[in-house]
Kinemage of the C-alpha trace (Angstrom):
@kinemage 1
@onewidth
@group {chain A} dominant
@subgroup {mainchain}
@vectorlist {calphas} color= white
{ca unk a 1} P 110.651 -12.828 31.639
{ca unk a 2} L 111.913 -15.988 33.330
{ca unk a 3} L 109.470 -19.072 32.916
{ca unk a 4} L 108.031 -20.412 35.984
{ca unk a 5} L 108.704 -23.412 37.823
{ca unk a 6} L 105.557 -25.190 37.121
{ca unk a 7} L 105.969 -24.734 33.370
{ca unk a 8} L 109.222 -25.365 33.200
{ca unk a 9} L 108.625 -28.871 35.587
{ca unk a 10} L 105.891 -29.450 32.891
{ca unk a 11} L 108.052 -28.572 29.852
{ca unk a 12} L 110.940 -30.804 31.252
{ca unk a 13} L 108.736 -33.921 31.974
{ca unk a 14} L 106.948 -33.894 28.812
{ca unk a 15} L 109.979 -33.742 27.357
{ca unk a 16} L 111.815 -36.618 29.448
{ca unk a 17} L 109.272 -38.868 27.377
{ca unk a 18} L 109.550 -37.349 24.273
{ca unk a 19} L 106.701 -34.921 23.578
{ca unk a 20} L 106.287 -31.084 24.160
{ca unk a 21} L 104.143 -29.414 27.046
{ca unk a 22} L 100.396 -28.109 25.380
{ca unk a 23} L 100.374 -24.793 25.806
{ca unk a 24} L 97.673 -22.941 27.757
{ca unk a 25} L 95.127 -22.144 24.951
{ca unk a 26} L 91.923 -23.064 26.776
{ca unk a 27} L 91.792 -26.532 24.287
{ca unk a 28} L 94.191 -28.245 27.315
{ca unk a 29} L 91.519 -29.616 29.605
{ca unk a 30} L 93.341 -30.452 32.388
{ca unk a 31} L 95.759 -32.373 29.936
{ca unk a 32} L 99.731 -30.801 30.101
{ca unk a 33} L 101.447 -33.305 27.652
{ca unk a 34} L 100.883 -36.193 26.058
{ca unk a 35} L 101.986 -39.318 24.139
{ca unk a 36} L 100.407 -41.993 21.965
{ca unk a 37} L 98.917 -43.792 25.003
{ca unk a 38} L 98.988 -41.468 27.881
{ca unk a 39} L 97.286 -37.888 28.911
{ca unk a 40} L 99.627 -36.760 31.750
{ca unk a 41} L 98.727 -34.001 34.553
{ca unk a 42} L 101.532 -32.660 36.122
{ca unk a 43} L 101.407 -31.123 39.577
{ca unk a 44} L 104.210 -29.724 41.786
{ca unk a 45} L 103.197 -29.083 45.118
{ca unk a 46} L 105.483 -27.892 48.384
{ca unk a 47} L 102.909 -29.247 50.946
{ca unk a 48} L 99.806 -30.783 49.470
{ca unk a 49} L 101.476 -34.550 48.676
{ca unk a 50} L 100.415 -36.894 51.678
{ca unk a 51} L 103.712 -37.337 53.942
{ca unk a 52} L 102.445 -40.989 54.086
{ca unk a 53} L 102.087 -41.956 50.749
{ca unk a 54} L 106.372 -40.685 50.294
{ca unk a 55} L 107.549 -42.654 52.927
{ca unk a 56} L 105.287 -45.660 51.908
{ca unk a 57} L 106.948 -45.012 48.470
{ca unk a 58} L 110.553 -44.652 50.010
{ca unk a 59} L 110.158 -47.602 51.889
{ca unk a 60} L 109.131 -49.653 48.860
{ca unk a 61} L 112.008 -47.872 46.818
{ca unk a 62} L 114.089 -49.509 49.272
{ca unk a 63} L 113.107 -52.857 49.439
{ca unk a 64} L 112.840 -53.041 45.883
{ca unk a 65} L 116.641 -52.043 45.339
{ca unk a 66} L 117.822 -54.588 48.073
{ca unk a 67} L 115.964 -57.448 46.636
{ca unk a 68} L 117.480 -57.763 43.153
{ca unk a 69} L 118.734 -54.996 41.289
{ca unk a 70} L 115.997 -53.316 38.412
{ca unk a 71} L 112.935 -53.811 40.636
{ca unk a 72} L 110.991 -50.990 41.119
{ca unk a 73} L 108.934 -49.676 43.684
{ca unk a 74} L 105.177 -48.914 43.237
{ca unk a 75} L 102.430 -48.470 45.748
{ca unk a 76} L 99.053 -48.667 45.364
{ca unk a 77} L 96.364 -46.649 46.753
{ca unk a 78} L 92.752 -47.513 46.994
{ca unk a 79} L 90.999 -44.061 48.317
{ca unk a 80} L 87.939 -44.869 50.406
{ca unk a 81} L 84.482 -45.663 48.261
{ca unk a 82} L 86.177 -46.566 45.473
{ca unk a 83} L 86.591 -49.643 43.196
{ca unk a 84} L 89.721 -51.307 43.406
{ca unk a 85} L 90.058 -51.094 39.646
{ca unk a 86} L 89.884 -47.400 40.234
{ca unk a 87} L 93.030 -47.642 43.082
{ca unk a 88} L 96.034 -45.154 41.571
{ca unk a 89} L 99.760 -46.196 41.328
{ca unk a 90} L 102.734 -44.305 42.420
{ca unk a 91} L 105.803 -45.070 41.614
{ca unk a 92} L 109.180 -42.603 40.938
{ca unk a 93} L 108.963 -40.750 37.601
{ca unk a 94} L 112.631 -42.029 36.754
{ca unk a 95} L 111.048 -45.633 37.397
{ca unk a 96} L 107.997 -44.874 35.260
{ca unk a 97} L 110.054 -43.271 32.396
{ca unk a 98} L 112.779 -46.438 32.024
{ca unk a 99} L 109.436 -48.930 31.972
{ca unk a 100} L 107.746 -47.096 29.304
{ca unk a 101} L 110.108 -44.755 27.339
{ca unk a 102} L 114.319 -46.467 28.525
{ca unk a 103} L 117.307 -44.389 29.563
{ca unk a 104} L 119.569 -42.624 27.765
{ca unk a 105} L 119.374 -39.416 26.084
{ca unk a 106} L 120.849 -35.807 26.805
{ca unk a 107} L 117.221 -35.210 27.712
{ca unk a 108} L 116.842 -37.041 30.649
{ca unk a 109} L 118.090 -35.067 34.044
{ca unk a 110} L 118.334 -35.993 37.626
{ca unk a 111} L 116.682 -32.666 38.372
């Protein structure tokens, strides 16, 4: 049986930063992969992701790469009645891999 795109989008990104996906075992929690530091959730949606918050981050993306080359784009979203320590980040996922994990590697795909 072919694997399905969700687990292989999870298998792929847990592997871009060098860990496997958790298997679905009921022990998960909400938790797909993870690495010494971070618990990552991964969700691929067709129409659910805010239209606004991709151009905002395309726009960014832009700017960024005309100001001075290796500055990355990130925006920052503080959802209403909430703490601005509690605002969440978006930025690319080949952005937030080369910050915390560097390039290289057959592993890492443009897909």
């Amino acid at each position: 049986m072919s694997e399905r795109r969700w687990k292989r989008f999870e298998r792929d990104l847990a592997r871009d930063v060098g860990t496997e996906r958790i298997p679905v075992t009921g022990e998960r929690d909400g938790a797909d992969f993870e690495t010494a530091v971070f618990v990552y959730s991964a969700k691929q949606r067709a129409a659910q992701f805010p239209r606004t918050v991709a151009a905002w981050l395309d726009r960014v993306v832009g700017k960024a790469r005309s100001r001075t080359p290796g500055k990355v784009g990130v925006v920052v979203v503080q959802r209403p009645r909430h703490r601005r320590r509690d605002a969440l980040v978006v930025l690319r996922w080949s952005d937030w891999r080369e910050l915390h994990v560097g390039q290289g590697g057959d592993a890492w795909r443009d897909a």
